[in-house]
C-alpha positions in Angstrom: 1.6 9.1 -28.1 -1.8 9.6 -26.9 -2.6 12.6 -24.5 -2.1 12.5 -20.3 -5.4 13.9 -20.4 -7.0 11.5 -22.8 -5.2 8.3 -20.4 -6.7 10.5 -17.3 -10.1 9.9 -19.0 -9.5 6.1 -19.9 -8.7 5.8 -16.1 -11.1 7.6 -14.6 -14.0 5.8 -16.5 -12.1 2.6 -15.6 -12.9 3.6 -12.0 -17.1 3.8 -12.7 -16.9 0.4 -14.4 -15.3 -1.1 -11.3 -18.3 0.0 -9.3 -16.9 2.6 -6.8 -13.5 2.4 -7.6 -11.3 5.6 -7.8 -1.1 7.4 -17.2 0.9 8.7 -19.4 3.8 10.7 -20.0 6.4 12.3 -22.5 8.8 8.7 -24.0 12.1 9.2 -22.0 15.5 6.6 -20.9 14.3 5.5 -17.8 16.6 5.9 -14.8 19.0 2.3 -13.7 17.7 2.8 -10.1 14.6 0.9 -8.6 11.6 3.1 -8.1 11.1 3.9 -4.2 7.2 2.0 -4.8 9.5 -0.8 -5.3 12.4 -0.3 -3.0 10.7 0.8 -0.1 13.3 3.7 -0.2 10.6 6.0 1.8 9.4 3.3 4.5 12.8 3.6 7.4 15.1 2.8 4.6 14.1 -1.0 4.9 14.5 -2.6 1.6 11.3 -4.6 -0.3 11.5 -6.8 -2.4 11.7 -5.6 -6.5 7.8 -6.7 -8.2 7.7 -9.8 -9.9 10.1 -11.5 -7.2 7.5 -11.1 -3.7 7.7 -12.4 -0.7 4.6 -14.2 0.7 2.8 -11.4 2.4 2.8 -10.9 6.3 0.3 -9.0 8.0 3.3 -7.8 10.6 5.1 -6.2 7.4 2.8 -4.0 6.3 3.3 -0.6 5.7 0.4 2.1 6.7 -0.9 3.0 3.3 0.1 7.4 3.4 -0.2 8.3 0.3 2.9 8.2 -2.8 6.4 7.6 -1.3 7.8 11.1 -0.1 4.8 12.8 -0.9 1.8 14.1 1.4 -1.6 15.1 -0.3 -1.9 18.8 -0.6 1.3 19.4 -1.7 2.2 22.3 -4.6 4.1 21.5 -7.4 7.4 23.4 -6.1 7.6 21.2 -3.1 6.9 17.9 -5.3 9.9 18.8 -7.5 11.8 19.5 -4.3 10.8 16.1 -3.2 12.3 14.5 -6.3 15.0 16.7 -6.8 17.5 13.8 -8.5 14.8 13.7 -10.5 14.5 14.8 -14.5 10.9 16.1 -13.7 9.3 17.2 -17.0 5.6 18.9 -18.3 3.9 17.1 -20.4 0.1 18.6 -21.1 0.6 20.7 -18.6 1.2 17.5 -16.3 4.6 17.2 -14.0 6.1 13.7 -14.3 9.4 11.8 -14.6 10.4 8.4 -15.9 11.4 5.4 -13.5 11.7 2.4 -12.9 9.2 -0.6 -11.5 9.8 -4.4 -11.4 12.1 -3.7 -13.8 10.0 -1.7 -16.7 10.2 1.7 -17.4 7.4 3.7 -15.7 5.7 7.3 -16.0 5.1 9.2 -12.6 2.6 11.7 -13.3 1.3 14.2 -10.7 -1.7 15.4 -10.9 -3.0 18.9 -8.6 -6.2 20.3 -7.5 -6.6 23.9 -7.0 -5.4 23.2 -3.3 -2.6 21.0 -4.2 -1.3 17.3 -5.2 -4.3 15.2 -5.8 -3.6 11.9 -7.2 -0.4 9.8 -8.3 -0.5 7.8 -11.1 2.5 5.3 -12.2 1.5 3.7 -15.7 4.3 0.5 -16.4 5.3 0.0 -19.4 6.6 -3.5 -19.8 8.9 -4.4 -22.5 6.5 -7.3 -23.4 2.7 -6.5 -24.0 1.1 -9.1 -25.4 -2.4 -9.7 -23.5 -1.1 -13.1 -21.3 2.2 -11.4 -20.3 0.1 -8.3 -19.1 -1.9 -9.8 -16.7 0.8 -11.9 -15.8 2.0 -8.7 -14.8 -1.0 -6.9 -13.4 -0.9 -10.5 -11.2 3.1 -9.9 -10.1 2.5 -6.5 -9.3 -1.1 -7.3 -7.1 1.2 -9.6 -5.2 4.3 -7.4 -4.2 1.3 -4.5 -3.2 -0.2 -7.0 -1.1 3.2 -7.7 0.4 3.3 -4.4 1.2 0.5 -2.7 1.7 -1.6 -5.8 3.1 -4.7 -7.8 1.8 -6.9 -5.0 -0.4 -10.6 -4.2 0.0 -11.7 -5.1 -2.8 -10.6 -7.1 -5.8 -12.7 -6.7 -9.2 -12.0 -9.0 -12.4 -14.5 -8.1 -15.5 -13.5 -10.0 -18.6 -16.0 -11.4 -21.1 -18.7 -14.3 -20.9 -17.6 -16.2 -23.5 -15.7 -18.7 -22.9 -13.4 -18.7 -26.1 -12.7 -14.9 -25.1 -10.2 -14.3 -23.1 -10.0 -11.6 -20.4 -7.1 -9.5 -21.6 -8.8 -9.2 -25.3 -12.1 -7.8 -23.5 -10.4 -5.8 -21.4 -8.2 -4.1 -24.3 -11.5 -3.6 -26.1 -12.8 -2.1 -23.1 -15.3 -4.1 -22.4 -13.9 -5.5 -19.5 -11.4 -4.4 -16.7 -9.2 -5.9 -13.6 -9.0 -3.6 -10.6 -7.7 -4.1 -6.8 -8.2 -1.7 -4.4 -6.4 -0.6 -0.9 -7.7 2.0 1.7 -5.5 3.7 4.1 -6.8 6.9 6.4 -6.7 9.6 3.7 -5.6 7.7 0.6 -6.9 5.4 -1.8 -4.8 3.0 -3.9 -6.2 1.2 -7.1 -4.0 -1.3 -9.0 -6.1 -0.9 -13.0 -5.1 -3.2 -16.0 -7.4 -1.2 -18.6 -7.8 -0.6 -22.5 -8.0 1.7 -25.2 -8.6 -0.2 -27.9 -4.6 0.1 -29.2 -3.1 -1.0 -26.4 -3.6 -2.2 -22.6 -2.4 -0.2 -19.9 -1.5 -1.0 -16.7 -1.2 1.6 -14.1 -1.1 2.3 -10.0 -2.8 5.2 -8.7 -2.8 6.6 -5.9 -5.2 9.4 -4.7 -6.7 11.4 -2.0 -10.6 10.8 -2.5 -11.1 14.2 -1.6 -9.2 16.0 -3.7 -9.4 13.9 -6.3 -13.0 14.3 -6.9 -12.2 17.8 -7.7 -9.6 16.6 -10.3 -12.6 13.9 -11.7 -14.8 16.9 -12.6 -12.3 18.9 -14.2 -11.3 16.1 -16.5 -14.8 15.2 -17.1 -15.7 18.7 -17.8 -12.7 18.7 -20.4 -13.3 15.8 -21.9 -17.4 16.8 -22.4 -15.4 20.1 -24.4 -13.1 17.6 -27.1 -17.0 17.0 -28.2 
């Protein structure tokens, strides 16, 4: 399996292509429950809807975008393991993550720190079905149920390829192209990225404090300028 650090890169240069926008983990049996980004388990206890199955969105049902469910930004990594104490957390890379569940595929919940605490969120699904169609089909389930609960998102970006026998989801694995949603809250940034490496596309929700994250940016793109 290819490196946290090396996804970290994918995504983060995922984020310049989408012009002003802005996961990976150790392979592990993923948990029977729902994911709380799914269940809503952090929101009052009211339930939501599992992905793939939304609601039509309603403006009066959407939740103030604060950052990861139980999580505030700043956080060390003691108090995020505290958070998630039923939690198998695990290091992979020197990153802190556990395996769950969303929409029904299992998912990797990596946190990633700054020097002055949790920075960023990441949750890269892992459907049981790849193929190029049935991810977007996906990435499109998925934008739905966030829009459900987050509201409408500022901005939507869809970069495939400009020819017409081409489809989107073979540019976009190629990475040439890329589909990326975005939401704004007061002090938190969520992007919604369908991606490639060339091997495989990857599909991943991140959330992040723009802030802190832009310390976490440079040290990834210092380390990746070292690989070379």
């Amino acid at each position: 399996m290819k490196s946290i650090a090396f996804h970290c890169v994918v995504v983060t240069v995922t984020l310049v292509m989408a012009a002003g926008f802005a996961v990976a983990g150790e392979p592990g049996e993923p948990r029977s429950e729902e994911s709380e980004l799914v269940t809503g388990g952090s929101s009052g206890g009211r339930g939501e809807p599992a992905v793939g199955h939304p609601r039509e969105a309603r403006s009066d049902e959407a939740i103030t975008l604060e950052g990861y469910p139980r999580c505030r930004w700043g956080m060390s990594e003691e108090e995020v393991a505290a958070a998630f104490s039923e939690r198998e957390m695990k290091t992979y890379h020197g990153e802190r993550y556990f395996v769950d569940q969303v929409g029904g595929s299992r998912s990797f919940v990596t946190f990633i720190f700054a020097p002055e605490g949790l920075a960023r969120v990441e949750v890269r699904v892992k459907p049981l079905r790849t193929r190029g169609r049935q991810m977007v089909e996906q990435f499109a389930k998925l934008e739905d149920w966030l829009v459900h609960r987050y509201g409408p998102p500022a901005r939507r970006v869809r970069r495939g390829s400009d020819a017409p026998y081409i489809a989107d989801w073979l540019a976009i694995l190629l990475g040439e192209g890329a589909y990326a949603t975005k939401w704004r809250g007061r002090d938190t940034e969520l992007h919604l990225l369908l991606t490639g490496d060339g091997d495989e596309l990857l599909l991943n929700i991140v959330y992040s404090n723009p802030a802190l994250n832009s310390r976490v940016a440079r040290r990834e793109e210092e380390a990746a300028i070292q690989q070379f």
